[in-house]
Predicted model as a PDB file, atoms N, CA, C, CB and O in Angstrom, pLDDT in the B-factor column:
MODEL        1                                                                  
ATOM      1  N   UNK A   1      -4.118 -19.275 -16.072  1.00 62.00           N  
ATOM      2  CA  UNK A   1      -4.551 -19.525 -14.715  1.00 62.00           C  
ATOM      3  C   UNK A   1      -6.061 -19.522 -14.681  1.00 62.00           C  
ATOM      4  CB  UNK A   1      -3.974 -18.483 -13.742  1.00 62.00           C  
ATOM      5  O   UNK A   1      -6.776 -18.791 -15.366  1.00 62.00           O  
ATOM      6  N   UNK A   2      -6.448 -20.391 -13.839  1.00 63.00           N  
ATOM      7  CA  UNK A   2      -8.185 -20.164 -13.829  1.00 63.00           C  
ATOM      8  C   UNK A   2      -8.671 -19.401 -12.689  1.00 63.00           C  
ATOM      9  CB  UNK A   2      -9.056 -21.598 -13.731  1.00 63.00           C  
ATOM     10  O   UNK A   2      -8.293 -19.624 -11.538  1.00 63.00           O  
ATOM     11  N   UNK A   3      -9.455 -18.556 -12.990  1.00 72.00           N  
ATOM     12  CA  UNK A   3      -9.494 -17.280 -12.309  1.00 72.00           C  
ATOM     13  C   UNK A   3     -10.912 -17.289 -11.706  1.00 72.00           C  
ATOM     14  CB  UNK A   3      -9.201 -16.001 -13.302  1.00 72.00           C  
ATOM     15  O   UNK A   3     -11.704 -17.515 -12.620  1.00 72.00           O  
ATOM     16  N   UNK A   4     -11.547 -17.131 -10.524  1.00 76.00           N  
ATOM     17  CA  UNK A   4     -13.218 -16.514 -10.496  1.00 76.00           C  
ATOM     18  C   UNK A   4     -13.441 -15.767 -11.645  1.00 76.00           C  
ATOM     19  CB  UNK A   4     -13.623 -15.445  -9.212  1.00 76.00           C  
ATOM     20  O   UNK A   4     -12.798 -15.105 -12.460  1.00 76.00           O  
ATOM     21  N   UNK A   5     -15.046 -16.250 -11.325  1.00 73.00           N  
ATOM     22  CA  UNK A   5     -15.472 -15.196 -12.312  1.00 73.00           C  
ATOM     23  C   UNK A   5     -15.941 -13.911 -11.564  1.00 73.00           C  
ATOM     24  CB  UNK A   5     -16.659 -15.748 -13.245  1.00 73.00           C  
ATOM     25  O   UNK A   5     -16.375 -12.890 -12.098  1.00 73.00           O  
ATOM     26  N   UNK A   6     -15.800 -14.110 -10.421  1.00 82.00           N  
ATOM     27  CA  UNK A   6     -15.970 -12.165  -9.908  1.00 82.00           C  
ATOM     28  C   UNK A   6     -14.508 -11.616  -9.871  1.00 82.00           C  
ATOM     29  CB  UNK A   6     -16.734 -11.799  -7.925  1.00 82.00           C  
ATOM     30  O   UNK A   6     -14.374 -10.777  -8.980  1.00 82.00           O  
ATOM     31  N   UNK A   7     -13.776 -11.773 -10.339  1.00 86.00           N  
ATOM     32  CA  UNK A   7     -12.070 -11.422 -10.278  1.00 86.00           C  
ATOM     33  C   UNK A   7     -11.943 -10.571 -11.662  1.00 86.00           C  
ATOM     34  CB  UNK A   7     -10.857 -13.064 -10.314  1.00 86.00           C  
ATOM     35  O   UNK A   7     -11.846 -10.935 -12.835  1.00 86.00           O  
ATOM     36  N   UNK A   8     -11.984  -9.227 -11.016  1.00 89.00           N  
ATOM     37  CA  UNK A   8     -11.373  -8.101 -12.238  1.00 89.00           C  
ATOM     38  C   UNK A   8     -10.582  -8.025 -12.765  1.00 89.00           C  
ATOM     39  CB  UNK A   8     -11.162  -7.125 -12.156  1.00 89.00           C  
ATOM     40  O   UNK A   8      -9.506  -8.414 -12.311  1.00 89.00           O  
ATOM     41  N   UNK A   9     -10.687  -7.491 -13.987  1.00 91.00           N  
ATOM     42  CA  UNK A   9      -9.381  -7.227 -14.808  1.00 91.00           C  
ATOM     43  C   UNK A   9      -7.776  -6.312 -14.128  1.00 91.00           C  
ATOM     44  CB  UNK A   9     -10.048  -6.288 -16.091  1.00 91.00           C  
ATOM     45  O   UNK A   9      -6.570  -6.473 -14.315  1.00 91.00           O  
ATOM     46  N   UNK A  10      -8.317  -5.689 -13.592  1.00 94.00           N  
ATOM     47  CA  UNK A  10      -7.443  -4.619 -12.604  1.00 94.00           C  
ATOM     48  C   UNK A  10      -6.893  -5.409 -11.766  1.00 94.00           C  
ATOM     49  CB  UNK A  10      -8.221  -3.476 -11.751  1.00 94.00           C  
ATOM     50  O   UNK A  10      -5.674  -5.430 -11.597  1.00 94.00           O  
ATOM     51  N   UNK A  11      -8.053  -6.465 -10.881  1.00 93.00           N  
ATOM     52  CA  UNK A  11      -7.200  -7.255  -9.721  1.00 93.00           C  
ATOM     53  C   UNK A  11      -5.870  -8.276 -10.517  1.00 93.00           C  
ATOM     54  CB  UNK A  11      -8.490  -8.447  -8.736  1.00 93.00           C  
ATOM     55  O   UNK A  11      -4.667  -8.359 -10.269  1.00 93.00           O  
ATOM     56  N   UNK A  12      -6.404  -8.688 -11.146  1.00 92.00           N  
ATOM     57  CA  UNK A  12      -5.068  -9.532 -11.846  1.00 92.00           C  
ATOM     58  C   UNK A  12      -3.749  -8.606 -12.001  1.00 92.00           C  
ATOM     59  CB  UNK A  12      -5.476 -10.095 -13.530  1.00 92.00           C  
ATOM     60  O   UNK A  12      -2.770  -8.671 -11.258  1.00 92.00           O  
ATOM     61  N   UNK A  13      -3.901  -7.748 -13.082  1.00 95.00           N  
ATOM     62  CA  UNK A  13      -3.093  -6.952 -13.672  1.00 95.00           C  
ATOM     63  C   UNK A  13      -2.384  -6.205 -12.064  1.00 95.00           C  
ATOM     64  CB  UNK A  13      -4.020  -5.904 -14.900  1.00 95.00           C  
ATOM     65  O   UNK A  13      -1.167  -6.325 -11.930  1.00 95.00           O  
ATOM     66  N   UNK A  14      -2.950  -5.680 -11.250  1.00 96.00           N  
ATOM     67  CA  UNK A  14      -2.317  -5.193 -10.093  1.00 96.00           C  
ATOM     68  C   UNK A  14      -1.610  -6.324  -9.285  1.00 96.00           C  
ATOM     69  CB  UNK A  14      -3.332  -4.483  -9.254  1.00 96.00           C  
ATOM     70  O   UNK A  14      -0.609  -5.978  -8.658  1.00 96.00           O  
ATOM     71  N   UNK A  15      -1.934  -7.423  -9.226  1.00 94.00           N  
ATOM     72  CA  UNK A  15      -1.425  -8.563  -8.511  1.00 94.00           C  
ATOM     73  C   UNK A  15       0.021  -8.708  -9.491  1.00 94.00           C  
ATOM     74  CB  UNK A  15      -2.630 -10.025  -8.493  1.00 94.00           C  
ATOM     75  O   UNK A  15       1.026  -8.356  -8.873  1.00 94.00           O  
ATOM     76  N   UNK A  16       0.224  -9.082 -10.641  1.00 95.00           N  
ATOM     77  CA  UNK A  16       0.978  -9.648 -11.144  1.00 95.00           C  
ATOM     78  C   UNK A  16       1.832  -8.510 -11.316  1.00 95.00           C  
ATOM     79  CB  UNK A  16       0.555 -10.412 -12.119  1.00 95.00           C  
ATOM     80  O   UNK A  16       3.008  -8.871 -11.290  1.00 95.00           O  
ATOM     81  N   UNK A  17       1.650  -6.835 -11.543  1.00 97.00           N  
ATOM     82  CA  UNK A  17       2.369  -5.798 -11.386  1.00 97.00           C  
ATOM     83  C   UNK A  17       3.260  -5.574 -10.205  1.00 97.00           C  
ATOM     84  CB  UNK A  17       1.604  -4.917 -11.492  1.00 97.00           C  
ATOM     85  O   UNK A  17       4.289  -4.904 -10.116  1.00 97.00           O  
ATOM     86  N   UNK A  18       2.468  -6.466  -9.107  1.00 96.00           N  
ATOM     87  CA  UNK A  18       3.054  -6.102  -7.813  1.00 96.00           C  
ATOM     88  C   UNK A  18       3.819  -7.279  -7.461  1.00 96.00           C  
ATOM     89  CB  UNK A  18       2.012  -5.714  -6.705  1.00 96.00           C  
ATOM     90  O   UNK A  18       4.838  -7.322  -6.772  1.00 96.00           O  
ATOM     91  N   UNK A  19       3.252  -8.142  -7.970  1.00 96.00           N  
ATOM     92  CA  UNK A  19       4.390  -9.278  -7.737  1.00 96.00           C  
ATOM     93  C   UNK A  19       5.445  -9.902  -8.675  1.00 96.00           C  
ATOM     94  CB  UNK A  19       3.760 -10.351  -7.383  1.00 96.00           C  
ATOM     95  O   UNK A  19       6.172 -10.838  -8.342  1.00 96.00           O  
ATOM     96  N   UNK A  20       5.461  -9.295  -9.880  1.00 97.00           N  
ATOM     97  CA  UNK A  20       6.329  -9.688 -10.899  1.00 97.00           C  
ATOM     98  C   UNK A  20       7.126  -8.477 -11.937  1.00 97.00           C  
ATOM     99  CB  UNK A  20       5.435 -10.617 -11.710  1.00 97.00           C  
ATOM    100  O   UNK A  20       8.190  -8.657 -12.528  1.00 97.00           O  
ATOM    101  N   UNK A  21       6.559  -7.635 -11.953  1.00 97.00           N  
ATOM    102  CA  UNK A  21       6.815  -6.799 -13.272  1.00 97.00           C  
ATOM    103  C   UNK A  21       6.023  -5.911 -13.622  1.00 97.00           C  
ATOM    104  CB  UNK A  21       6.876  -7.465 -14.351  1.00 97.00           C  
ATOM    105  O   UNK A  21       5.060  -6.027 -12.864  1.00 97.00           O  
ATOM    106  N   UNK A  22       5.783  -4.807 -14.554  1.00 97.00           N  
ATOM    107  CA  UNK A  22       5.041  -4.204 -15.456  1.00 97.00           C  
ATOM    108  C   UNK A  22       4.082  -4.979 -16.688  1.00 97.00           C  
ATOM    109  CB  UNK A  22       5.978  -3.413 -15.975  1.00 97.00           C  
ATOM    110  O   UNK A  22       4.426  -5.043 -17.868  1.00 97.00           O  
ATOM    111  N   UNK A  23       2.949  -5.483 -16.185  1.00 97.00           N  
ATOM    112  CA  UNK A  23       2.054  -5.807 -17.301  1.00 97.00           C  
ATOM    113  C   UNK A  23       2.266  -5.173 -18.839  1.00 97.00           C  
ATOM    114  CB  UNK A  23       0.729  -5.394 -16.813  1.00 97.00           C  
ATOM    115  O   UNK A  23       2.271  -3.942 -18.800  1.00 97.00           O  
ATOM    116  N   UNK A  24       2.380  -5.533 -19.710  1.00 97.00           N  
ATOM    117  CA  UNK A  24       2.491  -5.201 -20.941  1.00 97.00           C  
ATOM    118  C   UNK A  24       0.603  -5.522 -21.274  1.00 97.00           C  
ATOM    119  CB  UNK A  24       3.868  -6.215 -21.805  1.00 97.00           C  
ATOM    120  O   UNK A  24      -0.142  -4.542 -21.285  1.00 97.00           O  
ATOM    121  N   UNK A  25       0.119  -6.708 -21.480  1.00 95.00           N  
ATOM    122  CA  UNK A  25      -0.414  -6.806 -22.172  1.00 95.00           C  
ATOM    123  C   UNK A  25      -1.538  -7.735 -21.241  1.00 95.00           C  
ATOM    124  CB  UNK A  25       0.318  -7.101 -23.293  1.00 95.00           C  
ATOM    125  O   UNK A  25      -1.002  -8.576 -20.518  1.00 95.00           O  
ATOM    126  N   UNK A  26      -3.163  -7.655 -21.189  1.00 94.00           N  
ATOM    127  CA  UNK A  26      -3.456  -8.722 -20.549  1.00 94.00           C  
ATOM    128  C   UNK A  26      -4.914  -9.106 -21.451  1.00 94.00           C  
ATOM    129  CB  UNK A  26      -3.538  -8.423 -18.857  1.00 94.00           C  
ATOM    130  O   UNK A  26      -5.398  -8.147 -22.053  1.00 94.00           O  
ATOM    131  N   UNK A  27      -5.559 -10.297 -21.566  1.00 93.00           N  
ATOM    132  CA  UNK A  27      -6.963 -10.649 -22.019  1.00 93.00           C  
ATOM    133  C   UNK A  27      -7.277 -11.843 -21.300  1.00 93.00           C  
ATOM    134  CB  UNK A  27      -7.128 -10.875 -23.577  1.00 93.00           C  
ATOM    135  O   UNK A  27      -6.537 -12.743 -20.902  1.00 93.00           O  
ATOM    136  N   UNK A  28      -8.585 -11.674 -21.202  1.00 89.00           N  
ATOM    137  CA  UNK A  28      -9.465 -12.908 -20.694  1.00 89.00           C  
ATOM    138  C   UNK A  28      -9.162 -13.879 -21.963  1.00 89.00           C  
ATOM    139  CB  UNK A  28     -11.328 -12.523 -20.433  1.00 89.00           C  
ATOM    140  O   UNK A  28      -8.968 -13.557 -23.135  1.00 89.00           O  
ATOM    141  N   UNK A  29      -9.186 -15.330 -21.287  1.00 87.00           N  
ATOM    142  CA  UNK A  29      -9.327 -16.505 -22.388  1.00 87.00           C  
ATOM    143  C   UNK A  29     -10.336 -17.173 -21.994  1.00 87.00           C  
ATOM    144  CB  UNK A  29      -8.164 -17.492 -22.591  1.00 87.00           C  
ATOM    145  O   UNK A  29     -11.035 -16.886 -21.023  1.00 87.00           O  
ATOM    146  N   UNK A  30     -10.482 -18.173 -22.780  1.00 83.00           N  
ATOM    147  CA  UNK A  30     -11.288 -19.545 -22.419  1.00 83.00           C  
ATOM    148  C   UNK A  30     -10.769 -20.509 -23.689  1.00 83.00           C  
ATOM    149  CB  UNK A  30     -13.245 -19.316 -22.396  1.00 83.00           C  
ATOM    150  O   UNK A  30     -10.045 -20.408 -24.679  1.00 83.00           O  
ATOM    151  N   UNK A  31     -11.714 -21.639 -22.934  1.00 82.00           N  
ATOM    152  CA  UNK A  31     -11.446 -23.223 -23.703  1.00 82.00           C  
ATOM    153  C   UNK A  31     -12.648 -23.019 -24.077  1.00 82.00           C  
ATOM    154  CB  UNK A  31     -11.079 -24.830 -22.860  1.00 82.00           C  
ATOM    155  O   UNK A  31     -13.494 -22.274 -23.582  1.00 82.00           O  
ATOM    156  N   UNK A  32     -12.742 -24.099 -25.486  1.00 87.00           N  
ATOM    157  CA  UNK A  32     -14.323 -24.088 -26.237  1.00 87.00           C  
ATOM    158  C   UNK A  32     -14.568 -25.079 -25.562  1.00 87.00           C  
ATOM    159  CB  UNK A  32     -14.661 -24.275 -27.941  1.00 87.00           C  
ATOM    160  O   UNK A  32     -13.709 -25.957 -25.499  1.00 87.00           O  
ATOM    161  N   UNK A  33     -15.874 -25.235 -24.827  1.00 88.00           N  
ATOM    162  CA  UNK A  33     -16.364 -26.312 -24.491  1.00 88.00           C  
ATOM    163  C   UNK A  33     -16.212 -26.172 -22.837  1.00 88.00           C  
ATOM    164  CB  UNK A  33     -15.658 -27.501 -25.249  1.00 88.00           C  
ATOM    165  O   UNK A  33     -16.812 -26.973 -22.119  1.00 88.00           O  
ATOM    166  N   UNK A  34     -15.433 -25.183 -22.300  1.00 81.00           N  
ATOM    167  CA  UNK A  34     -15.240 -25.075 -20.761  1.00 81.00           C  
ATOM    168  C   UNK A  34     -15.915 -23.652 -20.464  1.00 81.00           C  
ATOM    169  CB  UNK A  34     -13.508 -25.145 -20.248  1.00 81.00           C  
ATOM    170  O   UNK A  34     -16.071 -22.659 -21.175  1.00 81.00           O  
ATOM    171  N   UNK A  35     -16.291 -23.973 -18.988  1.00 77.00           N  
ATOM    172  CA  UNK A  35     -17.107 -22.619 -18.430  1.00 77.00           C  
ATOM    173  C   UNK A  35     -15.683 -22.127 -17.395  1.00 77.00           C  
ATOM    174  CB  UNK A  35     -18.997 -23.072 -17.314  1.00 77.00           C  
ATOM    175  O   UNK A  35     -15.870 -21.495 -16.355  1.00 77.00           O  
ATOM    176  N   UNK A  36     -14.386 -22.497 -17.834  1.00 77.00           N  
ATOM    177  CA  UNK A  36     -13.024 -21.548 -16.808  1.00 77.00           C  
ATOM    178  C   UNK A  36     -12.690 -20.116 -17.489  1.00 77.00           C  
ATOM    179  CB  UNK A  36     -11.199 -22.522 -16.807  1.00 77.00           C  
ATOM    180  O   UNK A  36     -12.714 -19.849 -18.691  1.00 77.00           O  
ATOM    181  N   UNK A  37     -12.475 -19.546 -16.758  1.00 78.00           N  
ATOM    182  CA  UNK A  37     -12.221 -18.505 -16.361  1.00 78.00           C  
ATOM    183  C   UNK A  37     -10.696 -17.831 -16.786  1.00 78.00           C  
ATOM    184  CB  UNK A  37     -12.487 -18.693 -15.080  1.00 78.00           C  
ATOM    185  O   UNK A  37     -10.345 -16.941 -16.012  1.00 78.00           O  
ATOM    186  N   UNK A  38     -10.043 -18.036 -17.553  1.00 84.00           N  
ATOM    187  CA  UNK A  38      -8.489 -17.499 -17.987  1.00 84.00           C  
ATOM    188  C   UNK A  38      -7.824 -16.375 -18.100  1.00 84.00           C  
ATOM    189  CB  UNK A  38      -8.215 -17.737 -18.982  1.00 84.00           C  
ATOM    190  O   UNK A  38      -8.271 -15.318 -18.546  1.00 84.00           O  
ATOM    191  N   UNK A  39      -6.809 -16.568 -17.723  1.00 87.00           N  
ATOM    192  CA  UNK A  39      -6.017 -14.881 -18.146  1.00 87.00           C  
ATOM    193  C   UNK A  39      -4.648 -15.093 -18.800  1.00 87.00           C  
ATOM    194  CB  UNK A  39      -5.614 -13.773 -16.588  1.00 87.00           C  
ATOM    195  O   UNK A  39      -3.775 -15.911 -18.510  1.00 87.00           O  
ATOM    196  N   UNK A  40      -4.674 -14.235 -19.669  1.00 91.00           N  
ATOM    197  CA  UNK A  40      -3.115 -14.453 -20.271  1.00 91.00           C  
ATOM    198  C   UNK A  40      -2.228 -12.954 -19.935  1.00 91.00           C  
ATOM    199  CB  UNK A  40      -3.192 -14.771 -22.268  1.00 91.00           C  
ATOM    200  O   UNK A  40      -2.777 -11.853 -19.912  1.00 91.00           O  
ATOM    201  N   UNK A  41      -1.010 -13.147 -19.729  1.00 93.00           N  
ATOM    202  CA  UNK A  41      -0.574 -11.987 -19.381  1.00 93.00           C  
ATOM    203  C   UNK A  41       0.835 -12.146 -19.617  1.00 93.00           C  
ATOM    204  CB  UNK A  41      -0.960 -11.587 -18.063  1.00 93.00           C  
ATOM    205  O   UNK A  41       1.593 -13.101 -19.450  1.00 93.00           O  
ATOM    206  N   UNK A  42       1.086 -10.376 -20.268  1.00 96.00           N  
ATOM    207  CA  UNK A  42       2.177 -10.833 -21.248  1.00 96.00           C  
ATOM    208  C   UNK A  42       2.912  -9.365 -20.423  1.00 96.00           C  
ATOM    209  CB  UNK A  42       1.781 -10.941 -23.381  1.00 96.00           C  
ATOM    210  O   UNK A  42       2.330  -8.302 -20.212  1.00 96.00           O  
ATOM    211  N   UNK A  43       4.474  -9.749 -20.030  1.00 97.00           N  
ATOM    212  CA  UNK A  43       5.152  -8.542 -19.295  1.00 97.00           C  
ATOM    213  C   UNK A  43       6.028  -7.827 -20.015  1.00 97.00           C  
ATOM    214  CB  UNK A  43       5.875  -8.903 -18.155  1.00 97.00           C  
ATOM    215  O   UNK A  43       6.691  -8.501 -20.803  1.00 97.00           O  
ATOM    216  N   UNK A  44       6.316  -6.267 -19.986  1.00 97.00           N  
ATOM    217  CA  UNK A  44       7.075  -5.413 -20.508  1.00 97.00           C  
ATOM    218  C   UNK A  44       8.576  -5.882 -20.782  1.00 97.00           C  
ATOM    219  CB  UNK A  44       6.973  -4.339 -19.702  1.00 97.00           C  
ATOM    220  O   UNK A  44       9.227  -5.521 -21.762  1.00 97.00           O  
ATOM    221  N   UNK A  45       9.084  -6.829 -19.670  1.00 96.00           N  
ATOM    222  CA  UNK A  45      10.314  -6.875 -19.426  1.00 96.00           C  
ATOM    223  C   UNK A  45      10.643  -8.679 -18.905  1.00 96.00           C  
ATOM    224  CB  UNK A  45      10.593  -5.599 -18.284  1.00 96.00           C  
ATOM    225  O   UNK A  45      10.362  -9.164 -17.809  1.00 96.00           O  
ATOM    226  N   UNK A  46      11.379  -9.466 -20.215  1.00 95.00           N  
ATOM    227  CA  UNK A  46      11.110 -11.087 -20.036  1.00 95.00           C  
ATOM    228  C   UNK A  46      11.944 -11.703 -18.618  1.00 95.00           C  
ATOM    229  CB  UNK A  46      11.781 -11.983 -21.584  1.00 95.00           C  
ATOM    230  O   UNK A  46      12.071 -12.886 -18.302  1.00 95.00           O  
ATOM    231  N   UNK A  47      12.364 -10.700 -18.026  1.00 95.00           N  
ATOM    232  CA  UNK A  47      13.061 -10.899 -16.424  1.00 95.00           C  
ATOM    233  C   UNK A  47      11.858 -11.091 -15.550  1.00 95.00           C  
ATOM    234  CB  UNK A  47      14.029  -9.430 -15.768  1.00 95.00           C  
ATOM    235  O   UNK A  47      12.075 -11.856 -14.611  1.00 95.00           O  
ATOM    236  N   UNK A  48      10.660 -10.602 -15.613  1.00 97.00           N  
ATOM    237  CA  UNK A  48       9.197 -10.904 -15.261  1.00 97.00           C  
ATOM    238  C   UNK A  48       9.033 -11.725 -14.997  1.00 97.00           C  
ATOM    239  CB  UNK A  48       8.331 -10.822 -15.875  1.00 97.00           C  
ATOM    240  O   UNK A  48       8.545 -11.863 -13.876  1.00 97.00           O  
ATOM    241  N   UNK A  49       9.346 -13.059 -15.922  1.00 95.00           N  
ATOM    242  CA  UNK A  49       8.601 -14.496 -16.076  1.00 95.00           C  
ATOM    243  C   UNK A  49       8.810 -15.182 -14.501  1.00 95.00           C  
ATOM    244  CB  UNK A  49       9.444 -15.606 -17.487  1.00 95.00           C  
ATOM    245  O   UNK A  49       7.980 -15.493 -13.647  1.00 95.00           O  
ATOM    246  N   UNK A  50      10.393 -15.270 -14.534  1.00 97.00           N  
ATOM    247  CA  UNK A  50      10.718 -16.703 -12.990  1.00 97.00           C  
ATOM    248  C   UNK A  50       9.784 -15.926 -11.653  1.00 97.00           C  
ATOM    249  CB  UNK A  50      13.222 -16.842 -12.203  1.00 97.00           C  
ATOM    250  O   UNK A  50       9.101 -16.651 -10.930  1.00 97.00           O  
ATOM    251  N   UNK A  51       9.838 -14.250 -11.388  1.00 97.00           N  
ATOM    252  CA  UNK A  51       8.587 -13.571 -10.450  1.00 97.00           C  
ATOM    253  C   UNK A  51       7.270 -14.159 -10.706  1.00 97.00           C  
ATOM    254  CB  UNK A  51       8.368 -11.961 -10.729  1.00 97.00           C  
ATOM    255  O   UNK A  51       6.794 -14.726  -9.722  1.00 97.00           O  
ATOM    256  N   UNK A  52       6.616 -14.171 -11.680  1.00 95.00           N  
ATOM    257  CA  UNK A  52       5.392 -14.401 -12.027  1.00 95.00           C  
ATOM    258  C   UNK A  52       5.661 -15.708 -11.911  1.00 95.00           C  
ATOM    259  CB  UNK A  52       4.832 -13.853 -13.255  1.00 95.00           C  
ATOM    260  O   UNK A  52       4.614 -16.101 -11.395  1.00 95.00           O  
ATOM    261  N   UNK A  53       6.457 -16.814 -12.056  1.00 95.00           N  
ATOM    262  CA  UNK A  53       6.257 -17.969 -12.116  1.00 95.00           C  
ATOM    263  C   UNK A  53       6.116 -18.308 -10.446  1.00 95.00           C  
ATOM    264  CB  UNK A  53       7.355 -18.641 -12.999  1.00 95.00           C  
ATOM    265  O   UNK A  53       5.287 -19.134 -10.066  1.00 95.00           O  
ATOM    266  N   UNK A  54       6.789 -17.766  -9.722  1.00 96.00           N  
ATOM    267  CA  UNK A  54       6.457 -17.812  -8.303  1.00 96.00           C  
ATOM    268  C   UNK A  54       5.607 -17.095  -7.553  1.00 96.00           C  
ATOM    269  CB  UNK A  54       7.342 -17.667  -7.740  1.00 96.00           C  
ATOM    270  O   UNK A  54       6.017 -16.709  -6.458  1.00 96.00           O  
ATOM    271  N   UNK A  55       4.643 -16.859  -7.853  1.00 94.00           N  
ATOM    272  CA  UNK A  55       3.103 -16.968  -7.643  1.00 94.00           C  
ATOM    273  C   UNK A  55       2.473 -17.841  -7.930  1.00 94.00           C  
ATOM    274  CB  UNK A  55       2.443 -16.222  -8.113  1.00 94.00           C  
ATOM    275  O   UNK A  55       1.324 -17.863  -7.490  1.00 94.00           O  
ATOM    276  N   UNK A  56       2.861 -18.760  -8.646  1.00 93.00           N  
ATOM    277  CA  UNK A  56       2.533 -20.084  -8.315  1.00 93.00           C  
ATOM    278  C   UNK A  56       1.810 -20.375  -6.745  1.00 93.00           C  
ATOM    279  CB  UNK A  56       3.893 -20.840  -8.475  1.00 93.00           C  
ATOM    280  O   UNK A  56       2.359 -20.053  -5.691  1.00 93.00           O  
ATOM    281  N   UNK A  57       0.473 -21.049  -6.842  1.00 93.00           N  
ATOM    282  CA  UNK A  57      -0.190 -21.694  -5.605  1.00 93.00           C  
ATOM    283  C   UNK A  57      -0.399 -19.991  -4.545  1.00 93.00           C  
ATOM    284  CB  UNK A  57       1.173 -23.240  -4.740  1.00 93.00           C  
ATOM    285  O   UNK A  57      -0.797 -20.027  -3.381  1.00 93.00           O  
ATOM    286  N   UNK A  58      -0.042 -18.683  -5.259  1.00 92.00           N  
ATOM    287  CA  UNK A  58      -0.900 -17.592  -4.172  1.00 92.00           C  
ATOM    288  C   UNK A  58      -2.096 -17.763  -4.299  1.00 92.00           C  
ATOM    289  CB  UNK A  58      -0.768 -16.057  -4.331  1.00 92.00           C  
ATOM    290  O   UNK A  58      -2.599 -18.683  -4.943  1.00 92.00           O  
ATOM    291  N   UNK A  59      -2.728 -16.845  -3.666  1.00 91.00           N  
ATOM    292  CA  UNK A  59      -4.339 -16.574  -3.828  1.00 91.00           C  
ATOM    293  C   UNK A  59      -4.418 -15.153  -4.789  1.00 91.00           C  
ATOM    294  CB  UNK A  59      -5.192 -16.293  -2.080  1.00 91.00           C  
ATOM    295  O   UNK A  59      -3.514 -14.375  -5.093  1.00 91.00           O  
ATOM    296  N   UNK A  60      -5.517 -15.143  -5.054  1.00 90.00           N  
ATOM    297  CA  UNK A  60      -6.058 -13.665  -6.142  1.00 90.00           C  
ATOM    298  C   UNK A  60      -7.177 -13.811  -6.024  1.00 90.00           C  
ATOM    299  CB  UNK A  60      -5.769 -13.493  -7.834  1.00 90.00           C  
ATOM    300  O   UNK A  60      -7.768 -14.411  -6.922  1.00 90.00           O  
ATOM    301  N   UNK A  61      -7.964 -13.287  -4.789  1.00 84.00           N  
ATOM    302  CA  UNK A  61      -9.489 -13.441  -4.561  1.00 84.00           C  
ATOM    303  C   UNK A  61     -10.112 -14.623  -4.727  1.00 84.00           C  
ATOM    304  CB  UNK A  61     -10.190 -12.659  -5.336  1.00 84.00           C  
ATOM    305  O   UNK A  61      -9.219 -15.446  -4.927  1.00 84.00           O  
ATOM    306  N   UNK A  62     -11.225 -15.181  -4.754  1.00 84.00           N  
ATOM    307  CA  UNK A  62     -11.306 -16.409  -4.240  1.00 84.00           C  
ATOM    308  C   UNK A  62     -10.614 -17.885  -5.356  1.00 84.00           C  
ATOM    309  CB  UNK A  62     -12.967 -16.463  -3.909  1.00 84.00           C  
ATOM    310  O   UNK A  62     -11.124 -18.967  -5.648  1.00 84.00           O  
ATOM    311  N   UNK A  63      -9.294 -17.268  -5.721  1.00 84.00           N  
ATOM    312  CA  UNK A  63      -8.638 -18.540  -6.579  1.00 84.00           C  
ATOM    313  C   UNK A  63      -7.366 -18.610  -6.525  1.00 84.00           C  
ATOM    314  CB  UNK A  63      -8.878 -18.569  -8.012  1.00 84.00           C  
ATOM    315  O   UNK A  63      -6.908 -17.554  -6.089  1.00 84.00           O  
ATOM    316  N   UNK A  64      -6.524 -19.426  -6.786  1.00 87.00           N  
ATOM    317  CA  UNK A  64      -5.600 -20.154  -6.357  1.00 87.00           C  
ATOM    318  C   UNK A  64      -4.413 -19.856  -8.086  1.00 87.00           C  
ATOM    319  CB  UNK A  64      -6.376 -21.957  -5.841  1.00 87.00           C  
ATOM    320  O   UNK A  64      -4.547 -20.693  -8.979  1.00 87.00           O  
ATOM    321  N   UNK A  65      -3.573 -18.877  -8.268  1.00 88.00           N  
ATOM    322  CA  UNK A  65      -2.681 -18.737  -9.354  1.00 88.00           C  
ATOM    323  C   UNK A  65      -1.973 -20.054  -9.784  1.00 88.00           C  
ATOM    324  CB  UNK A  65      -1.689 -17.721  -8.997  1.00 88.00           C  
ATOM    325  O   UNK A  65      -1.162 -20.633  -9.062  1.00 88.00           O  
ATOM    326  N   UNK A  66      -2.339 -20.467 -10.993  1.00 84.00           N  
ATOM    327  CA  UNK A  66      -1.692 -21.741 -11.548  1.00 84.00           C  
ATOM    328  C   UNK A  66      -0.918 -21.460 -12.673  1.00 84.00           C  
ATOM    329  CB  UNK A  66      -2.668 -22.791 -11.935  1.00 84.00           C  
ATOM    330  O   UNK A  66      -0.321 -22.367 -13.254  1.00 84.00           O  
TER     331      UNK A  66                                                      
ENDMDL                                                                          
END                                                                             
């Protein structure tokens, strides 16, 4: 997902805790050659995914979950 860059590590991880599951695992990414903003996030429990997949189009501070 492309994320602000004022968007904390905590805000993600609490968003996706609260709307999907128990975070297992989370890191910032990027593309070589892009100035976006990424997060990868990996859940305790793979019943997680279709929740997290419907956050699809929320908000998470000033950005839009893709």
């Amino acid at each position: 997902m492309d994320i602000a860059v004022d968007t904390s590590s905590q805000e993600v991880v609490d968003t996706f805790t609260t709307g999907a599951g128990e975070v297992k695992y989370f890191r910032w990414c990027s593309k070589e050659g892009s100035d976006q903003k990424l997060a990868l996030v990996e859940f305790t429990d793979y019943g997680a995914i279709p929740a997290a997949m419907r956050l699809n189009n929320t908000v998470l501070g000033e950005s839009t979950i893709k």
